[in-house]
Phi, psi and omega in degrees: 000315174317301180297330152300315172301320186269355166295300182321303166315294186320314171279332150283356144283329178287320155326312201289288195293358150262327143354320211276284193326306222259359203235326189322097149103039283191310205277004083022278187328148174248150179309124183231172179032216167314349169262029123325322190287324191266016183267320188283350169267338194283311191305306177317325172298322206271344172259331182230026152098182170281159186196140147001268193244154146004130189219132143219152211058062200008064157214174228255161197258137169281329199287294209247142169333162150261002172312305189295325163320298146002274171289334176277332170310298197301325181278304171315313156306343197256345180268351210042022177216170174203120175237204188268336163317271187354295192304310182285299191327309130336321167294323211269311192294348138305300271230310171300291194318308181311328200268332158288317170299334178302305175322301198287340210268285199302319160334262333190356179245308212187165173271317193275346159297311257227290176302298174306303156323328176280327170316283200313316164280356154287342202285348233256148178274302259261297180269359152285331183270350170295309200296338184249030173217200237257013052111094171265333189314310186308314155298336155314288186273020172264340164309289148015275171274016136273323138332318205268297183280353147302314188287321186260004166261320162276012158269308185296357128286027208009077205226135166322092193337195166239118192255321073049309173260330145355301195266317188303317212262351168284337184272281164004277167318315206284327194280341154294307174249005191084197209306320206282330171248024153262335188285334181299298191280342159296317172264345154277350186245016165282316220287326210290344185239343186283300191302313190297341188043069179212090225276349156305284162352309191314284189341290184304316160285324160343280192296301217298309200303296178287296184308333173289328181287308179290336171289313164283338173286305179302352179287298205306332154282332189289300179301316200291318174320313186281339161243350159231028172081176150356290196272000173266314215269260182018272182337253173011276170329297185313305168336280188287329197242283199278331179328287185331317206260004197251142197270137183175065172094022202261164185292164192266177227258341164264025203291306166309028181233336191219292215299345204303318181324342191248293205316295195263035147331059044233007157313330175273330162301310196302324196291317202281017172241354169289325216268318161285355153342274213268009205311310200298327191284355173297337231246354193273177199258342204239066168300163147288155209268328147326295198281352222228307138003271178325318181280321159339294183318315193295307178315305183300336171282356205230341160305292172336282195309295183303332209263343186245352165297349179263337161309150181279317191276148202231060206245156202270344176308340178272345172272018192286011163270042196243294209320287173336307172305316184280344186265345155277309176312315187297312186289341180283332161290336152284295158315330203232335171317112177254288161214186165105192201293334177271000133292332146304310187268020164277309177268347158315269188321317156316313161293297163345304185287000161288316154271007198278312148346310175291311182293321174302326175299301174313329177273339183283350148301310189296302190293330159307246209328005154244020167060035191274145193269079193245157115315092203285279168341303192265009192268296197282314176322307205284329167299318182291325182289318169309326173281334173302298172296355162271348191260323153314306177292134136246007177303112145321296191338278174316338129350274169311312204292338179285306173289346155317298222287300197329315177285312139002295185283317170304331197268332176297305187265352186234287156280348176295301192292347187278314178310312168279337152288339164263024163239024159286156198230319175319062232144289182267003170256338162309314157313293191289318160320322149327305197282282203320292180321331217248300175303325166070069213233132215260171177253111174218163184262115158222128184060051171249151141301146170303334193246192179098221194303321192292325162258005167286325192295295200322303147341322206249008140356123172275351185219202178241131183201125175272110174283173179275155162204111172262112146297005196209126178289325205304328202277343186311124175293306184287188183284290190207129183216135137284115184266104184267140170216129141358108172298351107027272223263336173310305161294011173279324229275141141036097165306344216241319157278318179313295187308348192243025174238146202253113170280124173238008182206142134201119205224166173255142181237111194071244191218051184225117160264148203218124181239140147251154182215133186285148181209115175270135157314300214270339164267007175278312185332289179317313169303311199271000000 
């Protein structure tokens, strides 16, 4: 009963505290890369009210739910503002939830699982940069892993699944990210009664599982009908479903199997060499209840992997329900390794995690001498102290935990910041906004697409303005605009339009070079 109070604890203290970890200096920051697009959903939301699906230029986006939108709206009301904390700050409290379901899954083994697990799952790269950015993926696997840990504390306890809260975190999920996210969790908790052999239970998320997916894609067609016709319920369908499955330039069926190696780094080589560690004994019929564990584990990874290697589109951010699994197979080989070959590499990895301080001091050498703009001083003091304490410290635990925080502090303080310097963008649209107000000159795109670099632009706006978008400068209405382009589409245009046009900026937006140029009607006349 003792050991239950303090699992509990243990687990709403480990919430608060990746809360803490995933939000920790966010409100500084400026929006880079792929959460622009979902930032530019919150801020529309956030100017013009609540709205069905996602909008941008107000008008409504097909690919995604408005649920996440939602929540960052709802939050930004209650902080009264909406920056990148903010934005994140939902994604992040997914991320907390994971990491207490990690816990409580390992718990559930050991006390001392249940804690490595969480190590492992800080260790993992792929869900610490999920966890501090704008992240639909994340409510998958905070679905997931709760799921995972319902299911498998009532077969240990012989107990009725909770079937109920089952279909609440699946409908939850599918209204966030759409079908994919009843199938990811839905399908780990197939495979988990398929092994389990307890084929009523199988039955039952089967039927529960399909009726919730058709029932809900039909809600979810139904609204797009209603707020854009025909040709918005289309878009949706196309967007979520068939869009996904169409073959067109896509990585090949083994792109999660090796990419995974860098994105879920380091957990995912480690977890797949425990797993050939132990491969004869998963396969036996009379396992011990470790292995039989262990085989879950596998299932829950390899169902995913395998089950989204068959869409042609591909990102490694879409398998981030993986991550928990893999940070549990690890920690069951560090808890339980005794001898033989997962013992040998057990003690490998303790060294590594010994030098790792050291090793950090080192890339922070190479990066002074390329003129990366860090805090050096206080970075290397915080490595030497860590390292020091480690040569001292014989605790493994305290080791290990000591190469978390380490690793933690290189992604954070170190590749986070490499990342946002080179793809800031605020700085230079302020600038040409600047300029622009002062000409009193309208905003147009020429031969931009609506999403890329024009909506990092659009974010860092001081105001709200519906730009223009030209294929033809001949077509220009106004008078006088700033035209930002591609340096690209720019040295496509004329020589002859080029000459009647004033460049007056050119910079990177993210990792896209960008020229603006002023552009008079009346000096176009003239030229031609």
């Amino acid at each position: 009963m003792i050991e239950n109070r303090l699992i509990k604890l243990d687990a709403v203290f480990i919430f608060f505290c990746g809360l803490f970890l995933f939000t920790l200096g966010l409100q500084h920051q400026e929006i880079i890369g792929f959460e622009s697009r979902f930032y530019l959903f919150a801020l529309e939301m956030w100017r013009h009210g609540l709205t069905w699906f996602p909008t941008t230029y107000q008008e409504p986006y097909p690919d995604y739910p408005v649920t996440s939108t939602v929540f960052i709206y709802f939050t930004a009301k209650l902080f009264g503002t909406l920056n990148k904390w903010v934005a994140v700050f939902p994604s992040a409290v997914a991320a907390a939830l994971t990491l207490s379901a990690t816990y409580l899954i390992g718990a559930t083994q050991e006390r001392k699982y249940g804690w490595y697990s969480v190590g492992f799952l800080i260790f993992t790269l792929a869900f610490l940069t999920e966890a501090r950015t704008i992240s639909l993926d994340m409510y998958v696997a905070a679905a997931t892993t709760w799921i995972f840990y319902f299911a498998f504390s009532a077969s240990v306890q012989n107990r009725t699944p909770p079937w109920w809260v089952f279909g609440l975190l699946l409908v939850i999920s599918f209204s966030i990210r759409g079908p994919v996210g009843i199938i990811i969790p839905a399908g780990v908790l197939s495979v988990f009664y398929l092994l389990e052999k307890n084929w009523k239970s199988w039955m039952i998320v089967s039927l529960l599982s399909a009726f919730l997916l058709v029932t809900c894609t039909g809600i979810l067609l139904d609204m797009a009908w209603h707020v854009g016709g025909n040709h918005f319920m289309q878009d949706v369908i196309r967007m979520e479903v068939a869009g996904r499955m169409k073959v067109n330039r896509t990585p090949p069926h083994y792109f999660y199997f090796v990419e995974s190696i860098g994105a879920y780094a380091v957990t995912y080589l480690l977890a797949l060499l425990v797993l050939a560690g132990k491969f004869t004994q998963l396969f036996r019929k009379n396992a011990s209840p470790e292995i039989r564990f262990l085989r879950l584990l596998a299932a829950w990874l390899f169902v995913i992997m395998l089950g989204l290697s068959i869409p042609a589109d591909k990102k490694v951010r879409y398998i981030l329900s993986v991550a928990p699994a893999l940070a549990l197979v690890c920690s069951c080989f560090f808890v339980t390794a005794q001898t033989g070959f997962l013992c040998g590499l057990k003690k490998v990895f303790y060294w590594i995690c010994k030098i790792f301080p050291l090793l950090a001091l080192g890339i922070l050498f190479v990066l002074y001498h390329k003129h990366v703009d860090l805090s050096y001083g206080i970075l290397s003091l915080f490595f030497i102290a860590i390292q020091i304490a480690m040569l001292i410290i014989r605790n493994k635990d305290r080791i290990f935990c000591m190469a978390v925080i380490t690793f933690f502090t290189v992604n954070v303080y170190i590749v986070e910041k490499i990342n946002l310097q080179a793809n800031q963008t605020r700085n230079f649209v302020l600038q040409i906004e600047s300029l622009r107000e002062k000409s009193h000159a309208r905003l147009a795109f020429y031969h931009e697409g609506r999403d890329g670099f024009v909506i990092k632009y659009l974010i860092n706006m001081p105001r709200e303005e519906d730009p223009l978008f030209i294929s033809d400068v001949k077509d220009a209405k106004s008078v006088s605009m700033f035209l930002v382009s591609s340096k690209e589409n720019f040295y496509a245009l004329p020589e002859n339009t080029r000459k009647s046009m004033q460049v007056i900026a050119t910079g990177k937006m993210g990792r896209d070079d960008v020229m603006v140029t002023v552009f008079r009607r009346h000096a176009m006349m003239e030229s031609a």
